[in-house]
C-alpha positions in Angstrom: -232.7 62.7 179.5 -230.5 65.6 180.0 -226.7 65.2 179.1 -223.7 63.8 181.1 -222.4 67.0 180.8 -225.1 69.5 182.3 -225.3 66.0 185.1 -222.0 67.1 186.5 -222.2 70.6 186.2 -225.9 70.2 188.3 -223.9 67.9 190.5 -221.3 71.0 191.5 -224.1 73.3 191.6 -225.6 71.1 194.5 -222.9 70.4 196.3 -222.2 74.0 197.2 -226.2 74.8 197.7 -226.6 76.2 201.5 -230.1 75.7 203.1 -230.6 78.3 205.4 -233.0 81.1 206.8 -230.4 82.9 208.0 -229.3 86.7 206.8 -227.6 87.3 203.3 -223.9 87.5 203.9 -224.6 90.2 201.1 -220.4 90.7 200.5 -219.5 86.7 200.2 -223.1 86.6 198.0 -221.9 89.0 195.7 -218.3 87.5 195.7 -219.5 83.9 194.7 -221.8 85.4 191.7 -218.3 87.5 190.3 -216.6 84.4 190.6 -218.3 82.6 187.8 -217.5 86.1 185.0 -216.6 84.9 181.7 -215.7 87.1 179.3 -217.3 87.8 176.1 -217.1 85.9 173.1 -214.1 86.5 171.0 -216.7 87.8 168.1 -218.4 89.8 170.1 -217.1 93.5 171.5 -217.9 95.7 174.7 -218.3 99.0 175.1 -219.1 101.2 178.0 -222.3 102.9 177.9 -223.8 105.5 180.0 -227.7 105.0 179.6 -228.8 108.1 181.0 -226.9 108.0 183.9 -227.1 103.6 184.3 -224.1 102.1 183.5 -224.1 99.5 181.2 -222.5 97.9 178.1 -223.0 97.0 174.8 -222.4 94.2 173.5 -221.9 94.3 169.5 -221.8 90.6 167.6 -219.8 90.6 164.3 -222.7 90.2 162.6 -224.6 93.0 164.2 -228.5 93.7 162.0 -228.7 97.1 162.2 -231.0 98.9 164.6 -231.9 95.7 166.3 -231.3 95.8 170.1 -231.9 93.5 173.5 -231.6 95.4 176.5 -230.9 92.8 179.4 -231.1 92.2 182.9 -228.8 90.3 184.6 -229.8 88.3 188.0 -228.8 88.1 191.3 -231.6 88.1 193.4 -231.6 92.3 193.4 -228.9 92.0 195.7 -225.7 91.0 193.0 -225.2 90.1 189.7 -223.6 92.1 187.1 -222.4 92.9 183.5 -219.4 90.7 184.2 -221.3 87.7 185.9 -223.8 87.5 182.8 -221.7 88.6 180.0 -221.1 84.4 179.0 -224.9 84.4 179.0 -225.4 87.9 176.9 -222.5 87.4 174.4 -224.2 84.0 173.5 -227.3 85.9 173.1 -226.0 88.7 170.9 -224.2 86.3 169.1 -226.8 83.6 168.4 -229.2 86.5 167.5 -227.5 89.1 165.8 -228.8 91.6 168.1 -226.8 94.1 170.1 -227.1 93.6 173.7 -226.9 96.0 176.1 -226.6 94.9 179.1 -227.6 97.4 182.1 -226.1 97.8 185.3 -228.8 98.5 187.8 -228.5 99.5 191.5 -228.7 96.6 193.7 -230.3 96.2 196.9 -229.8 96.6 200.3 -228.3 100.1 199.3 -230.4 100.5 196.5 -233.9 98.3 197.4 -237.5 98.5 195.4 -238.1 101.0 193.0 -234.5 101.5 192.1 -233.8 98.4 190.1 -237.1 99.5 188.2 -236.1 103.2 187.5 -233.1 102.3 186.2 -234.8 99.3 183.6 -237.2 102.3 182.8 -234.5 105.1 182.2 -232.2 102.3 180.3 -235.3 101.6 177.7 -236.0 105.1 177.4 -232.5 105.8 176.6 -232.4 102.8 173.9 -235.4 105.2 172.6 -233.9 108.7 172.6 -230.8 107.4 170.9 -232.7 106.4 168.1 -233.7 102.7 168.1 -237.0 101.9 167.2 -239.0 100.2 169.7 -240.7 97.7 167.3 -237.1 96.7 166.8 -236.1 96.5 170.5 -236.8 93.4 173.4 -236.1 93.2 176.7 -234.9 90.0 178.3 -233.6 89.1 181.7 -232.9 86.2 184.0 -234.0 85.1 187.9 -234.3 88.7 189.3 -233.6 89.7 185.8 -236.8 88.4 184.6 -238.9 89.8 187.0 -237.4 93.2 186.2 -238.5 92.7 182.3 -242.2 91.8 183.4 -241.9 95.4 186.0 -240.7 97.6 183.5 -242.8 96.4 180.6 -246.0 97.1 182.9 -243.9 100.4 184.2 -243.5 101.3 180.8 -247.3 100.9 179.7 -248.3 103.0 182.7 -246.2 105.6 181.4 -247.9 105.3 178.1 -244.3 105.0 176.7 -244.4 102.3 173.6 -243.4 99.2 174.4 -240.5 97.1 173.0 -241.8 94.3 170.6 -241.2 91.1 172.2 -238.9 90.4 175.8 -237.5 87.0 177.2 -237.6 85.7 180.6 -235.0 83.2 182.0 -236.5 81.6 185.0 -238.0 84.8 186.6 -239.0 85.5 190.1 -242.3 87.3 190.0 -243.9 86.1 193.0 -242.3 88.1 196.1 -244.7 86.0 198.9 -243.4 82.8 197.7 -246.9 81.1 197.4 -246.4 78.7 194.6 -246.8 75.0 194.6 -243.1 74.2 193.1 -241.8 76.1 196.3 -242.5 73.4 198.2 -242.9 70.6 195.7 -239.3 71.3 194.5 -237.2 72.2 198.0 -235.7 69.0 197.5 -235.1 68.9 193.9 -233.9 72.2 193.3 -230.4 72.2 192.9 -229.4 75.9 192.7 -232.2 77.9 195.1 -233.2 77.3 198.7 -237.0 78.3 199.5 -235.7 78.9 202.8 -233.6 81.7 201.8 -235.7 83.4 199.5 -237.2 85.7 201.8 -233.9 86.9 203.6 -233.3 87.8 199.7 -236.8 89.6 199.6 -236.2 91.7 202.5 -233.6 93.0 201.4 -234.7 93.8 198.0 -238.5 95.1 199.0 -236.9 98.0 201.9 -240.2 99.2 203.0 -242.2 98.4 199.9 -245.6 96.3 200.2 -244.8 92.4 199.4 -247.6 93.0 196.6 -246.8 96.2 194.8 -247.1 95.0 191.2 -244.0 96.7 190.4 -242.0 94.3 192.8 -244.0 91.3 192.7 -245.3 91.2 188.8 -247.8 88.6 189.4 -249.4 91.1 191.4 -249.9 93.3 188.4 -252.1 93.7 185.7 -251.0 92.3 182.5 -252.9 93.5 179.6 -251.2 95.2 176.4 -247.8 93.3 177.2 -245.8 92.2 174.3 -244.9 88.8 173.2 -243.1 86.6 175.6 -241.1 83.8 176.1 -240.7 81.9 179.5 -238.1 79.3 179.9 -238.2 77.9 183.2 -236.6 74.4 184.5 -239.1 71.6 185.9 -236.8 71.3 188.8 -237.4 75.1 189.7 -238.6 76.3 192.9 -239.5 79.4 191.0 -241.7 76.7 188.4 -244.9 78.2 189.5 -243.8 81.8 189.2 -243.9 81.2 185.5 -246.7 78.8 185.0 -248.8 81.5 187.1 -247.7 84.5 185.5 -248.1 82.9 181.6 -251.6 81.9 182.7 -252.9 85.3 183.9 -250.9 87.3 180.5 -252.7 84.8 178.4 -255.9 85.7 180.2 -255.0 89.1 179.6 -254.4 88.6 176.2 -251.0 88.3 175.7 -249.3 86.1 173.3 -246.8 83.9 175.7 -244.8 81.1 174.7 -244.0 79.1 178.0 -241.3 76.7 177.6 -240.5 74.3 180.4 -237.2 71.8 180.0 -237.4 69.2 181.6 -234.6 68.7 184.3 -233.2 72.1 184.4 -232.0 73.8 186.8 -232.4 78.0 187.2 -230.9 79.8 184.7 -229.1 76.8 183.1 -228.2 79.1 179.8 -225.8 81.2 181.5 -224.0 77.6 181.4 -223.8 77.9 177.3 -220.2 76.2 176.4 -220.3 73.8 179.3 -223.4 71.4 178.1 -225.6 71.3 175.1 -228.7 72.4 176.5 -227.6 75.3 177.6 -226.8 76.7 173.6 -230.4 75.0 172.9 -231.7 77.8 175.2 -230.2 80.2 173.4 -231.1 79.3 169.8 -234.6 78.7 171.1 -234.5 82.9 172.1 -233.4 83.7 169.1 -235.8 82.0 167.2 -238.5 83.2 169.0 -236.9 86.7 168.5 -236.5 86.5 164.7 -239.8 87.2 163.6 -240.6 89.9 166.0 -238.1 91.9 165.7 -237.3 91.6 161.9 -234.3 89.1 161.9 
């Protein structure tokens, strides 16, 4: 059973949960995700980056191994989100790993809808590259939106026949832009954090004129093959469940070595939550374990 703690953080969470098909109030969305910044952990440090023209930051941890990186995608829906909303969630990571994170700043949709967010994952990795880090020393992780955008850039990247990083992390992605799986219905009602029945306001205003099944927008869509190792954490509670449990079945048919880890009770993206309840930092030790031996810890 999960702790008293994350209980009444879930319960706060679900009290301010809006049900609704109706447009994205995309100013008071924004707003709400800014008001839960933290700032950094007092052993890690920030420093603005220009990634080839994507703003972003990077995160250093006191205990930094050199030439290690995690270039992260914060959620959001495609629509918010930011360095400052997610940087409780990526100083915990950079800390917990050792890792350098940095954390990327991609255009954000309506302005900015499908490819952008994509381009801008792409041209952050390739930066990571040309300034000297070695991609078998480099992951790519990312939550909600986040995650999806690690699973587009990784096929993106292959495509390209740019070499990929050697492992990436997804926090309870969205890969499935026609909302077809079982746990959107199954969990509407249990689902304490994400509506079904605003998911595709959200969509619109990511996918502009793009196809609902461009592979690039909707990952499950793609082709898997040649991905690197993952890790999936997704909550049972999810309405986003069977985005995961789909997508780890077809990259293991593909050939990929995927670890899917589901917690039981969890709600979406319960590690950005890390100082507030146990499981939370559980999440976050369980990434960088799984990092440790794939990127030389």
């Amino acid at each position: 059973m999960a702790s008293p703690e994350y209980h009444r953080i879930r319960d706060i969470i679900a009290s301010r949960l809006v049900q609704s098909d109706r447009p994205v109030n995309v100013e008071k969305f924004r707003a709400n995700q800014e008001a839960t910044a933290r700032d950094l952990p007092s052993l890690v440090v920030g420093t603005s980056i220009n990634a080839a023209g994507v703003p972003a930051e990077m995160q250093t941890p006191s205990e930094a191994v050199d030439n290690t990186l995690i270039v992260y995608f914060h959620g959001g829906g495609y629509v918010g989100g930011s360095i400052a909303s997610h940087r409780n969630l990526t100083g915990h990571l950079a800390m917990q790993s050792k890792c350098r994170v940095l954390s990327v700043e991609y255009r954000l949709a309506p302005e900015h809808p499908h490819p952008a967010p994509v381009n801008d994952a792409v041209t952050s990795y390739k930066w990571a590259l040309d300034a000297g880090y070695d991609p078998r020393k480099i992951a790519l992780a990312g939550d909600s939106a986040g995650g999806g955008l690690v699973a587009a850039c990784l096929v993106a990247l292959r495509d390209q026949q740019i070499e990929l990083p050697a492992a990436a992390i997804m926090i309870s992605p969205w890969l499935d832009m026609s909302s077809t799986g079982e746990s959107m219905v199954t969990n509407e009602e249990r689902d304490s954090s994400i509506s079904a029945r605003s998911m595709p306001r959200m969509r619109e205003l990511f996918l502009g004129e793009a196809s609902i099944d461009d592979p690039l927008a909707s990952p499950l869509e793609a082709n898997l093959e040649g991905l690197p190792p993952l890790l999936i954490q997704v909550g049972d509670e999810e309405v986003l469940l069977s985005d995961s449990e789909r997508f780890a079945e077809k990259a293991i048919a593909a050939g990929v070595d995927v670890d899917l880890r589901v917690w039981p009770e969890m709600f979406h993206v319960w590690p950005a939550c890390v100082g507030l309840f146990q499981e939370a930092a559980d999440a976050i030790d369980e990434m960088a374990e799984f990092l440790g031996p794939r990127i030389g810890l």
